[in-house]
mmCIF file as gemmi writes it, N, C-alpha and C atoms, coordinates in Angstrom:
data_model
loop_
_atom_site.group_PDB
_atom_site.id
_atom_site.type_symbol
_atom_site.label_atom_id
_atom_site.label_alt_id
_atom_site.label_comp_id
_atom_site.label_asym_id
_atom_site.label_entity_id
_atom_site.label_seq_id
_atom_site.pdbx_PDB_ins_code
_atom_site.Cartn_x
_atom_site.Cartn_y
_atom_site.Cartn_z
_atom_site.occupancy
_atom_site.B_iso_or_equiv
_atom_site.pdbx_formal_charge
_atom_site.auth_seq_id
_atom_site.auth_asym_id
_atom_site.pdbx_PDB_model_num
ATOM 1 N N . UNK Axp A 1 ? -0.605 -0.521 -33.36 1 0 ? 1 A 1
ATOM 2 C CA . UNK Axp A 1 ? -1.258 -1.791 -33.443 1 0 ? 1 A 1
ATOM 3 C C . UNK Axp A 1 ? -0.398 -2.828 -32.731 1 0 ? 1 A 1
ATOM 4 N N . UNK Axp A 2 ? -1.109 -4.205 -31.529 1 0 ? 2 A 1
ATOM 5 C CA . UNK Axp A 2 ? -0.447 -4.478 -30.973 1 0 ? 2 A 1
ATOM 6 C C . UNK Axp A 2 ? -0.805 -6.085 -31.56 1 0 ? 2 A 1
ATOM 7 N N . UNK Axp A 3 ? 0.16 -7.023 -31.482 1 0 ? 3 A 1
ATOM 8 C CA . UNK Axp A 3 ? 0.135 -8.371 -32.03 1 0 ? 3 A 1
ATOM 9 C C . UNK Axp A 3 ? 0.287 -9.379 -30.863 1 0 ? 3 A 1
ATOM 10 N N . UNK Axp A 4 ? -0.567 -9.908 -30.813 1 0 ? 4 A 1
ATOM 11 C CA . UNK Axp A 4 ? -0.905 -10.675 -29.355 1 0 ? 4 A 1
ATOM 12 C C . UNK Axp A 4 ? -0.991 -12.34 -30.2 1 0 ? 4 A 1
ATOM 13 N N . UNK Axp A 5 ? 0.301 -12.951 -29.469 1 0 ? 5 A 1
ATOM 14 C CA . UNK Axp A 5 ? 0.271 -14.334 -29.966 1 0 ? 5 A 1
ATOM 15 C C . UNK Axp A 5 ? -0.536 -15.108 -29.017 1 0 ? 5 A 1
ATOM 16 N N . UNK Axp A 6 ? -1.309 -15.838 -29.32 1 0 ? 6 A 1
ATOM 17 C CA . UNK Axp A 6 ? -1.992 -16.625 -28.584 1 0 ? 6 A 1
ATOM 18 C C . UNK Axp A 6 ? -1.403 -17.258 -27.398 1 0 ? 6 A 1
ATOM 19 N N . UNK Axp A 7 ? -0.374 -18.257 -27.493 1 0 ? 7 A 1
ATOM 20 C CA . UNK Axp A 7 ? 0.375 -19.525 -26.877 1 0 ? 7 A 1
ATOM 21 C C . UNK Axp A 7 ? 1.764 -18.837 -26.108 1 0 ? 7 A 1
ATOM 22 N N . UNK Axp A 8 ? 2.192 -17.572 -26.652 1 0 ? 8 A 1
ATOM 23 C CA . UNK Axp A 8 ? 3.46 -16.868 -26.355 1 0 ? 8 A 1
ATOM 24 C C . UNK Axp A 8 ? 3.232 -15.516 -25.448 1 0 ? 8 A 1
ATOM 25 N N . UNK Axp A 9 ? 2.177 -14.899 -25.522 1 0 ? 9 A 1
ATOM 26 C CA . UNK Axp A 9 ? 1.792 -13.527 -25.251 1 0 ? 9 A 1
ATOM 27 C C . UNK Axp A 9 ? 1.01 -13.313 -24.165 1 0 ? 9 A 1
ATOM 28 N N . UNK Axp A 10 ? 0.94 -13.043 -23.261 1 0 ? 10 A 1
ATOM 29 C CA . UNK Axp A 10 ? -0.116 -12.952 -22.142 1 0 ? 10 A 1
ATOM 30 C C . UNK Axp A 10 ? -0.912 -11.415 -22.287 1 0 ? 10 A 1
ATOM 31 N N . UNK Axp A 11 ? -1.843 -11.111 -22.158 1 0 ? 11 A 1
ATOM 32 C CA . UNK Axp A 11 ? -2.635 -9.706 -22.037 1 0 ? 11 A 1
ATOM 33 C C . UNK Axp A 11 ? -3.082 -9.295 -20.788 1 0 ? 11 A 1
ATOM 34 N N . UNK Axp A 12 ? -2.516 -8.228 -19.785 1 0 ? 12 A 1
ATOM 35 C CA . UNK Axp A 12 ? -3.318 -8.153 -18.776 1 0 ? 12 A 1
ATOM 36 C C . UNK Axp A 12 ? -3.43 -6.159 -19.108 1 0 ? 12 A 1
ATOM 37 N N . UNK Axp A 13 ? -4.76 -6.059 -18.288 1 0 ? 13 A 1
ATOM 38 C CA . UNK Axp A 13 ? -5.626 -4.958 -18.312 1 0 ? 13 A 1
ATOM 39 C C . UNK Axp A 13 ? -5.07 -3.597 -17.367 1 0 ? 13 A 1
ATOM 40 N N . UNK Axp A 14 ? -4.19 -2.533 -17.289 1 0 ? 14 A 1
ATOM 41 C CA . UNK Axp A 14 ? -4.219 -2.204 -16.217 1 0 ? 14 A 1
ATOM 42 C C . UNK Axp A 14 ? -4.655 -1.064 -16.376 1 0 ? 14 A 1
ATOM 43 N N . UNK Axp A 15 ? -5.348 -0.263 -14.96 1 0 ? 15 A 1
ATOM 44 C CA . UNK Axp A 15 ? -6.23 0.663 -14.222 1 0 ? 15 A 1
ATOM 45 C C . UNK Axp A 15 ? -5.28 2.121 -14.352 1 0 ? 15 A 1
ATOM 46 N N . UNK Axp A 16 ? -4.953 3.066 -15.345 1 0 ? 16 A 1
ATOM 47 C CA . UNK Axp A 16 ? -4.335 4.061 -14.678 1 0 ? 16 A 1
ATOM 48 C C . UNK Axp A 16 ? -4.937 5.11 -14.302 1 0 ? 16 A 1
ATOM 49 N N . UNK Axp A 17 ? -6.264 4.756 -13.76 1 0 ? 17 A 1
ATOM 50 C CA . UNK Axp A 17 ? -7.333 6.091 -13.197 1 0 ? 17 A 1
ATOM 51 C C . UNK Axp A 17 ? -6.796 5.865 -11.702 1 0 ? 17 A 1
ATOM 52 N N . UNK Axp A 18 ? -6.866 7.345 -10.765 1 0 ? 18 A 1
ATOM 53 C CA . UNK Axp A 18 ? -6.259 7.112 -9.407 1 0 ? 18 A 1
ATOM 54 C C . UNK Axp A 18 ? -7.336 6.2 -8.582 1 0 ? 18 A 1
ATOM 55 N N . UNK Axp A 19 ? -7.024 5.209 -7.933 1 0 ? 19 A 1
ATOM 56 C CA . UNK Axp A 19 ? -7.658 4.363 -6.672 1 0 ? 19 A 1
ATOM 57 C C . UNK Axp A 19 ? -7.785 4.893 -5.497 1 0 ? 19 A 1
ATOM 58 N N . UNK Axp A 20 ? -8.606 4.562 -4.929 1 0 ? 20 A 1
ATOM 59 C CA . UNK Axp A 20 ? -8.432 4.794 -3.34 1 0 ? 20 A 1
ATOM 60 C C . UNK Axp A 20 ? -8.76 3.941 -2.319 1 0 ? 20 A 1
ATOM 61 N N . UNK Axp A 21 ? -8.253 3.601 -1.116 1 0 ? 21 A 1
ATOM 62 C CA . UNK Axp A 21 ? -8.652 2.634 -0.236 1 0 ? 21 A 1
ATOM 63 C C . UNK Axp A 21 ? -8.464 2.697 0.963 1 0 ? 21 A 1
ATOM 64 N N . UNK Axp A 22 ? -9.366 1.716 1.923 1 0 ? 22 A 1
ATOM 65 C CA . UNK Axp A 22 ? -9.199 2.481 3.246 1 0 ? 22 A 1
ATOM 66 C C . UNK Axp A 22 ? -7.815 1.164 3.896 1 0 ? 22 A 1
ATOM 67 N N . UNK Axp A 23 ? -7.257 1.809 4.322 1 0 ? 23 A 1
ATOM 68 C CA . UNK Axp A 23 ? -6.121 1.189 5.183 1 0 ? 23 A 1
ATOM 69 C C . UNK Axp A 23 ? -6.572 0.701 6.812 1 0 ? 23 A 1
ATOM 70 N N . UNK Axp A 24 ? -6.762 -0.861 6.996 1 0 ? 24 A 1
ATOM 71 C CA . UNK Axp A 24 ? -7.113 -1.354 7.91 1 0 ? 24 A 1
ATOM 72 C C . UNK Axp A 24 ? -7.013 -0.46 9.796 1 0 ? 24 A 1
ATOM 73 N N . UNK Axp A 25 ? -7.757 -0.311 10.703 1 0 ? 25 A 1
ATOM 74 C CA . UNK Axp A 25 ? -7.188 0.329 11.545 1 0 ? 25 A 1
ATOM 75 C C . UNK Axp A 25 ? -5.846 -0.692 12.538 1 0 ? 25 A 1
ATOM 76 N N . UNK Axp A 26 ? -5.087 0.134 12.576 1 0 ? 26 A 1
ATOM 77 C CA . UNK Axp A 26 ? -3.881 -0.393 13.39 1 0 ? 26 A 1
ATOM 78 C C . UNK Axp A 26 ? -3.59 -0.253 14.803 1 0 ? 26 A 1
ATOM 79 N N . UNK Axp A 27 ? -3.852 -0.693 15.816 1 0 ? 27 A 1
ATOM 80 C CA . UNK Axp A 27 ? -3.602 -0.62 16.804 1 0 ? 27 A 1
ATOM 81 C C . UNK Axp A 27 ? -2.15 -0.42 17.738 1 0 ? 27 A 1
ATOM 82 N N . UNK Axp A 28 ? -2.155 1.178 18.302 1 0 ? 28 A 1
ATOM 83 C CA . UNK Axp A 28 ? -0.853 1.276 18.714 1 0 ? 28 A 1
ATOM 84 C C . UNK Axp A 28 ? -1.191 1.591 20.437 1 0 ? 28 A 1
ATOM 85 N N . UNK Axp A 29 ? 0.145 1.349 21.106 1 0 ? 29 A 1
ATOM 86 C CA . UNK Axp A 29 ? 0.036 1.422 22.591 1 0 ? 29 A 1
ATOM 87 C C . UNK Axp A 29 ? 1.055 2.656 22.608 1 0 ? 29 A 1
ATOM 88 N N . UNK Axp A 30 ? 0.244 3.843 23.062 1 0 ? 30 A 1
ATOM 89 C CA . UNK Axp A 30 ? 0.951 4.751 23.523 1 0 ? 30 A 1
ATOM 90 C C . UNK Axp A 30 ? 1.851 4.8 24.759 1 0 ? 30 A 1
ATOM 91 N N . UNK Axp A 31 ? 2.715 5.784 25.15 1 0 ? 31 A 1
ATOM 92 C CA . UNK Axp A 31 ? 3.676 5.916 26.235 1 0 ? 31 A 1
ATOM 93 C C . UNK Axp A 31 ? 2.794 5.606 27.92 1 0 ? 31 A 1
ATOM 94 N N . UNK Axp A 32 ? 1.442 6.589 27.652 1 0 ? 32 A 1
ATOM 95 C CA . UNK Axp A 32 ? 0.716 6.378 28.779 1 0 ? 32 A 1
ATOM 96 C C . UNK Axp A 32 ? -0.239 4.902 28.943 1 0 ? 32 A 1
ATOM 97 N N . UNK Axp A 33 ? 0.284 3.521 27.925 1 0 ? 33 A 1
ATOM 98 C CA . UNK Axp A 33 ? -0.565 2.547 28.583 1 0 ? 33 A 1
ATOM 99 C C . UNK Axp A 33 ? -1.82 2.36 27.44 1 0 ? 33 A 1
ATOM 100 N N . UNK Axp A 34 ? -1.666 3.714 26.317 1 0 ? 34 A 1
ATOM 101 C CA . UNK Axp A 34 ? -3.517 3.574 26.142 1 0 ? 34 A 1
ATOM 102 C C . UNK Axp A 34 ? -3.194 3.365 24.71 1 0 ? 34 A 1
ATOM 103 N N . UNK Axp A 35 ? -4.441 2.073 24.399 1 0 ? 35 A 1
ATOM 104 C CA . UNK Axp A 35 ? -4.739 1.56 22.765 1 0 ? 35 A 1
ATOM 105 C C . UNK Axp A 35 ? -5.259 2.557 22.023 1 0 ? 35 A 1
ATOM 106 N N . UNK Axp A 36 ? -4.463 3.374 20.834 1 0 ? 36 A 1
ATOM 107 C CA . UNK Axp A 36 ? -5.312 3.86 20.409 1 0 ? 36 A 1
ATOM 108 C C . UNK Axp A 36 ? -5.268 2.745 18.773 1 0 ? 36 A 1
ATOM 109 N N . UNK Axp A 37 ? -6.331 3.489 18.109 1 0 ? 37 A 1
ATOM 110 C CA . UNK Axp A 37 ? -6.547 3.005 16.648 1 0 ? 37 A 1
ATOM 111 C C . UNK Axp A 37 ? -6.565 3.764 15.777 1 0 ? 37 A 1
ATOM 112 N N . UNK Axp A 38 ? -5.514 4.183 15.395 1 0 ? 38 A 1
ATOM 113 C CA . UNK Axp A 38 ? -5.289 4.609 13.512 1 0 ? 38 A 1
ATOM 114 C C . UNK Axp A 38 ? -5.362 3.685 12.353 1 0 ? 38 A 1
ATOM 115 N N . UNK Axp A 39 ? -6.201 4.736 11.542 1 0 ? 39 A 1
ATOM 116 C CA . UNK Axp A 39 ? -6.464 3.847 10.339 1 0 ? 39 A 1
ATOM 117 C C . UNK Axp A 39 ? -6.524 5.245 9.312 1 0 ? 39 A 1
ATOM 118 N N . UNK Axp A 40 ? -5.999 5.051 8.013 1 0 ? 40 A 1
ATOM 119 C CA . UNK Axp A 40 ? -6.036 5.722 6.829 1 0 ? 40 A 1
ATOM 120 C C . UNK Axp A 40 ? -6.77 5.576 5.679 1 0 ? 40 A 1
ATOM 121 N N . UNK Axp A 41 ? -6.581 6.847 4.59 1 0 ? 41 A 1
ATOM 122 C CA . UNK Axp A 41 ? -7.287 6.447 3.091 1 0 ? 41 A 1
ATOM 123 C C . UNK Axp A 41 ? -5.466 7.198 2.179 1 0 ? 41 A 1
ATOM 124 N N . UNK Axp A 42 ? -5.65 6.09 1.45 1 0 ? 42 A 1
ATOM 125 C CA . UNK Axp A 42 ? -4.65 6.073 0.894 1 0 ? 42 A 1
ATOM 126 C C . UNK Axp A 42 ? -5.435 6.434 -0.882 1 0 ? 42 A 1
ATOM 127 N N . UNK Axp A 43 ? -4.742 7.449 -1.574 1 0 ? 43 A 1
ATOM 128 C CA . UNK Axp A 43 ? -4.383 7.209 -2.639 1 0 ? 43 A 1
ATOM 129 C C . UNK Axp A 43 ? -3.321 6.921 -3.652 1 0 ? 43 A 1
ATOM 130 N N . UNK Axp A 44 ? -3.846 5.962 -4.715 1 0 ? 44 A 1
ATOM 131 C CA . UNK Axp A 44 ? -2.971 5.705 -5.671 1 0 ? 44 A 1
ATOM 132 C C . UNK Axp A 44 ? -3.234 5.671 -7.016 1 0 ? 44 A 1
ATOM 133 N N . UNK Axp A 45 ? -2.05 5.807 -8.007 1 0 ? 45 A 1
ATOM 134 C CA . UNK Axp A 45 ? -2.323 5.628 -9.515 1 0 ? 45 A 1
ATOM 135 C C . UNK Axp A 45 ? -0.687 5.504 -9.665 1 0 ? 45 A 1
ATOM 136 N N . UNK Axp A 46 ? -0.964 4.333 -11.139 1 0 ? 46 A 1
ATOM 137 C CA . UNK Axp A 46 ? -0.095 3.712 -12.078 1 0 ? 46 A 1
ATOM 138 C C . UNK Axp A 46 ? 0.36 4.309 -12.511 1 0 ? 46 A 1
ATOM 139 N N . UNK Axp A 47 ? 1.58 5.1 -12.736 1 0 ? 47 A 1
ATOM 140 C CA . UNK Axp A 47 ? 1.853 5.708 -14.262 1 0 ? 47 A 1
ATOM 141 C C . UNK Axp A 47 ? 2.811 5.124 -15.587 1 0 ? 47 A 1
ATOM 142 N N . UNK Axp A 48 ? 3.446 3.974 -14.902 1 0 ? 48 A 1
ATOM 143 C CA . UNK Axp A 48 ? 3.931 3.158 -15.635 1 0 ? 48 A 1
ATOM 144 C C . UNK Axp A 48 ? 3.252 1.941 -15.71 1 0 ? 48 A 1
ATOM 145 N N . UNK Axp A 49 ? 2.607 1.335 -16.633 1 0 ? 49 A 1
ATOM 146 C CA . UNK Axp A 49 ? 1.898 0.173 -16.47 1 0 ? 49 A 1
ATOM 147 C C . UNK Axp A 49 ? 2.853 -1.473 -16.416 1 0 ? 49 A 1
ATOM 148 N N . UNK Axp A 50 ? 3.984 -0.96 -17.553 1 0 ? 50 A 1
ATOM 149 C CA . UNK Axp A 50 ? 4.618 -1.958 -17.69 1 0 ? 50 A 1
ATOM 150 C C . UNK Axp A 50 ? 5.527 -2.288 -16.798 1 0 ? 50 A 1
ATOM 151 N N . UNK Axp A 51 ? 5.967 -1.06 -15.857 1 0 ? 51 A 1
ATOM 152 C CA . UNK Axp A 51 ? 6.755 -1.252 -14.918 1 0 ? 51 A 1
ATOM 153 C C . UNK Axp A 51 ? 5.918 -2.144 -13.451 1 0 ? 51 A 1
ATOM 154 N N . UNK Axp A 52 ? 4.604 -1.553 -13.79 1 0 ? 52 A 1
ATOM 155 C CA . UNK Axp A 52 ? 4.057 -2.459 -12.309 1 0 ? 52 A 1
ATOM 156 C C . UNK Axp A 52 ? 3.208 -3.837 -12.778 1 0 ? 52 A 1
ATOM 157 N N . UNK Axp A 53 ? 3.582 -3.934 -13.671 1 0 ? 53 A 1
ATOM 158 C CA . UNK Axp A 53 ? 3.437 -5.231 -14.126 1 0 ? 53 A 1
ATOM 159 C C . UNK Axp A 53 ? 4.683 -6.236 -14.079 1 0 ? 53 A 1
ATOM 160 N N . UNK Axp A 54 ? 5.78 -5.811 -14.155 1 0 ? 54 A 1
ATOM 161 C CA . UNK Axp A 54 ? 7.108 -6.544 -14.829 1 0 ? 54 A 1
ATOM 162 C C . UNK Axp A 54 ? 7.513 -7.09 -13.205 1 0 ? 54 A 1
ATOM 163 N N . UNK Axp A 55 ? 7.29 -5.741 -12.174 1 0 ? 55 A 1
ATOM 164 C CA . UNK Axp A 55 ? 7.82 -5.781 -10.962 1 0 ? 55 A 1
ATOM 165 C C . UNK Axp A 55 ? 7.006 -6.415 -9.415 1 0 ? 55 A 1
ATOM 166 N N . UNK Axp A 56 ? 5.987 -6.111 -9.753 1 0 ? 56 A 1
ATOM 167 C CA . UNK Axp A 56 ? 5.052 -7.118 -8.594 1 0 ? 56 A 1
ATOM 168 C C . UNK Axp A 56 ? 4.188 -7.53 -9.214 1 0 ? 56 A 1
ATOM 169 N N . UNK Axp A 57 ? 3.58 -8.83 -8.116 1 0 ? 57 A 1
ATOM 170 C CA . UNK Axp A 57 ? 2.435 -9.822 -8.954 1 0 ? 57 A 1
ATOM 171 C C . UNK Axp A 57 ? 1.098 -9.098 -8.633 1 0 ? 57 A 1
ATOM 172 N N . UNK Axp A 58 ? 0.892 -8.531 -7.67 1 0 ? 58 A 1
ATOM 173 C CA . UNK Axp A 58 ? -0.756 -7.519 -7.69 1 0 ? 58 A 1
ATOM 174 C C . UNK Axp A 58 ? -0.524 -6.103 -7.127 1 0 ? 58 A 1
ATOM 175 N N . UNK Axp A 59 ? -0.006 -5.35 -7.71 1 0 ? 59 A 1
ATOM 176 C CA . UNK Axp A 59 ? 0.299 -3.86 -7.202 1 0 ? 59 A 1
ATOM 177 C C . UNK Axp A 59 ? -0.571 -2.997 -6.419 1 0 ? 59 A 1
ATOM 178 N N . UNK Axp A 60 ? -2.133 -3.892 -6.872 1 0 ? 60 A 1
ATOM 179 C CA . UNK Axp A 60 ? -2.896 -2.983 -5.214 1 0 ? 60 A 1
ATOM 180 C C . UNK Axp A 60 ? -2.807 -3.326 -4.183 1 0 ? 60 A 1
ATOM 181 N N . UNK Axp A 61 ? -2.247 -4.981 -4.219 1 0 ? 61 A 1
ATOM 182 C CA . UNK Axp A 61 ? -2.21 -5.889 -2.805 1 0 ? 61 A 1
ATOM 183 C C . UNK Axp A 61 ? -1.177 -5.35 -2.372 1 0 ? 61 A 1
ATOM 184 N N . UNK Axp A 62 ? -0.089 -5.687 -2.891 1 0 ? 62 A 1
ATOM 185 C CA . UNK Axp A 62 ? 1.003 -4.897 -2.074 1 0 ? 62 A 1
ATOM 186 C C . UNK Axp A 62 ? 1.317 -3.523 -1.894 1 0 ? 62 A 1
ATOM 187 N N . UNK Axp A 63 ? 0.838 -2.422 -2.749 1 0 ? 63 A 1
ATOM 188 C CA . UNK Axp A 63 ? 0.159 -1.419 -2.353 1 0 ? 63 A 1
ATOM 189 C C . UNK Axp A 63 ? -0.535 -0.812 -0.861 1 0 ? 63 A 1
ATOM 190 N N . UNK Axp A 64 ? -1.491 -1.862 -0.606 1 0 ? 64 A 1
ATOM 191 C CA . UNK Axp A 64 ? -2.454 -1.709 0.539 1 0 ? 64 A 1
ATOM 192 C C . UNK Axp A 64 ? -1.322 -2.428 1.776 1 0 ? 64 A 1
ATOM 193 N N . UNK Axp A 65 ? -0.278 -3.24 1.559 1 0 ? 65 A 1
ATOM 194 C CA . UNK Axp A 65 ? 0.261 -4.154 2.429 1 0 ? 65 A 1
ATOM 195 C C . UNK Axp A 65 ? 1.4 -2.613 2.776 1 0 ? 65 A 1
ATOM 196 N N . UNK Axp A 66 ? 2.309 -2.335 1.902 1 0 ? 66 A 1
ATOM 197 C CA . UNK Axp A 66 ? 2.88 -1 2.318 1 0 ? 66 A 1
ATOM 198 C C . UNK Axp A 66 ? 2.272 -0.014 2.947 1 0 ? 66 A 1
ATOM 199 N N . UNK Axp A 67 ? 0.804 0.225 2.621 1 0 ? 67 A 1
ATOM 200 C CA . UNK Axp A 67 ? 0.643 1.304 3.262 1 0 ? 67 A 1
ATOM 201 C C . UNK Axp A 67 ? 0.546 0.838 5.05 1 0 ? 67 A 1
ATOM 202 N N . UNK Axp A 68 ? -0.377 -0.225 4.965 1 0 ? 68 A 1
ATOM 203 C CA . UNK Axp A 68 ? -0.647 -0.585 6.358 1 0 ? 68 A 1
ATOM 204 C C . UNK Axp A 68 ? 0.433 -0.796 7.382 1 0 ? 68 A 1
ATOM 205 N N . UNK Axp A 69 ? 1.856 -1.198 6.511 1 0 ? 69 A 1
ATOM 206 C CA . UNK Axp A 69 ? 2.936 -1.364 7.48 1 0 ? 69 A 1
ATOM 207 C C . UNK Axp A 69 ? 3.955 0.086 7.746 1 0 ? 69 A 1
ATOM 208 N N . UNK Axp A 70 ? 3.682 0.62 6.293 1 0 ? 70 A 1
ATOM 209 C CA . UNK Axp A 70 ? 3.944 2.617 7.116 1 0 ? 70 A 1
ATOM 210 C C . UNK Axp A 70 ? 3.526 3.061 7.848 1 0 ? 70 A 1
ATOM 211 N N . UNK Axp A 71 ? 2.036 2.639 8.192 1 0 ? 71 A 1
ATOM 212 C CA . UNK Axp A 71 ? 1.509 3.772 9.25 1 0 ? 71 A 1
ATOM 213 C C . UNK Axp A 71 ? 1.732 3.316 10.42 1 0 ? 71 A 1
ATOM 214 N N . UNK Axp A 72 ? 2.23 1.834 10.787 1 0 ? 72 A 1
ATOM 215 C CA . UNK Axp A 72 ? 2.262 0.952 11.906 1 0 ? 72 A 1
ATOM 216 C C . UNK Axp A 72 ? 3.743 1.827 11.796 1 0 ? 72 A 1
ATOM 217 N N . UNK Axp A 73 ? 4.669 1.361 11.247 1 0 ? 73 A 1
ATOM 218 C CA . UNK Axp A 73 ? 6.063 2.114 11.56 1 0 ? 73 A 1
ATOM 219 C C . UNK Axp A 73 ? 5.996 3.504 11.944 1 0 ? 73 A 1
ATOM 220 N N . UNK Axp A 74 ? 5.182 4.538 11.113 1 0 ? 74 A 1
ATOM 221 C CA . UNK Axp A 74 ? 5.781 5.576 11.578 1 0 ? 74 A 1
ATOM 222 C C . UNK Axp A 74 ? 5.061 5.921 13.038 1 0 ? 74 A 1
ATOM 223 N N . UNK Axp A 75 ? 3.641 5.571 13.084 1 0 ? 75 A 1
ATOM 224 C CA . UNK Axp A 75 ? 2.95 5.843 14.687 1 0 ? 75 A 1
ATOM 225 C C . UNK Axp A 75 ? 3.703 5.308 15.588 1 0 ? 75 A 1
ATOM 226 N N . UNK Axp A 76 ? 4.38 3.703 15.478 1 0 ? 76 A 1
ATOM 227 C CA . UNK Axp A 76 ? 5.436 3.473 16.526 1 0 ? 76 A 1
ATOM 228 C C . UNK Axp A 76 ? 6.68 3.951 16.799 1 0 ? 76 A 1
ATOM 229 N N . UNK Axp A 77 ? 6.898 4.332 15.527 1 0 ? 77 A 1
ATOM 230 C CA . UNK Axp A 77 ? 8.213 4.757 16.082 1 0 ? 77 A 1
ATOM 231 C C . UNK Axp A 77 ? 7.998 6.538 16.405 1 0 ? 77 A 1
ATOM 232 N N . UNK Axp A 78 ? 7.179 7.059 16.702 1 0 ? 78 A 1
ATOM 233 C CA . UNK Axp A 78 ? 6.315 8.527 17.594 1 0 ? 78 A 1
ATOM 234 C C . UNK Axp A 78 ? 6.496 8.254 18.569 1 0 ? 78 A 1
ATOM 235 N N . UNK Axp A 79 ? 5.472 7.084 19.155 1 0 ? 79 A 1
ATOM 236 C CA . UNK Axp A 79 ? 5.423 6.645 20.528 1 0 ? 79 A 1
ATOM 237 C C . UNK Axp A 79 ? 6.366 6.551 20.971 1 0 ? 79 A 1
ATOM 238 N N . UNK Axp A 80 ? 7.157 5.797 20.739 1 0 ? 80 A 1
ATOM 239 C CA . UNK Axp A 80 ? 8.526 4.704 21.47 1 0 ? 80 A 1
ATOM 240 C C . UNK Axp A 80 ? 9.294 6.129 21.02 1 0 ? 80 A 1
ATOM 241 N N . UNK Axp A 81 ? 9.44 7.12 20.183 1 0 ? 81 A 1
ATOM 242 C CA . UNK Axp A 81 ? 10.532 8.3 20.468 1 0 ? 81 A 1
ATOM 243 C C . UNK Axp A 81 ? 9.969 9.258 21.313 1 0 ? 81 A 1
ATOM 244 N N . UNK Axp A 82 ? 8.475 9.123 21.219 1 0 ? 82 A 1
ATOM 245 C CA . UNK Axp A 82 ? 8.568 10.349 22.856 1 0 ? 82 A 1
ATOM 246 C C . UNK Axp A 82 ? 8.074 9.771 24.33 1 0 ? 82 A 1
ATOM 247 N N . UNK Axp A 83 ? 8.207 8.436 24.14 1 0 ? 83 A 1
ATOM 248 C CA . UNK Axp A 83 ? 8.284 7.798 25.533 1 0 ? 83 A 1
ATOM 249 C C . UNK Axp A 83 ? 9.966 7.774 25.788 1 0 ? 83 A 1
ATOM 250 N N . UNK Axp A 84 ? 10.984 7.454 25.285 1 0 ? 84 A 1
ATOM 251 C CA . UNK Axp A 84 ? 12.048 7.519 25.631 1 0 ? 84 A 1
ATOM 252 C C . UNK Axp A 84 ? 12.444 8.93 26.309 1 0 ? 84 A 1
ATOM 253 N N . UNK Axp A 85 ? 11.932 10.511 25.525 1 0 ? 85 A 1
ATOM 254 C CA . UNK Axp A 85 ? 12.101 11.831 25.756 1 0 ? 85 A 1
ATOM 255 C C . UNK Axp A 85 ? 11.195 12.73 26.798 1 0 ? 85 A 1
């Protein structure tokens, strides 16, 4: 049983069924000149609630913000290592 003070206590709701979402497409310039566009589906789930509560302010936003800047890192840094090789 949980005791929720009105004026002291905040209540928020969280989701630990797995999510899924599509990861914006990212535009990379390969070695030969050419745009391509990758884009992903990412899944996720909570398993600590209190921990992704305590530690970021919207864990799907920044969630979706990590994923989109992994896939930009790791496709560039492909390119730019086998254009150098």
């Amino acid at each position: 049983m949980f005791f929720i003070l009105p004026c002291i206590d905040t209540y928020i709701k969280v989701d630990l069924r797995t999510v899924t979402f599509d990861v914006p497409p990212q535009e990379i310039l390969t070695k030969d000149s050419v745009t391509v566009a990758v884009d992903a589906v990412v899944y996720f789930r909570i398993f600590n609630a209190v921990i992704s509560i305590t530690n970021v302010e919207d864990a799907a936003k920044s969630t979706k913000l990590l994923a989109a800047t992994t896939l930009r890192n790791v496709f560039y840094f492909e390119s730019f290592y086998l254009y150098l090789f």
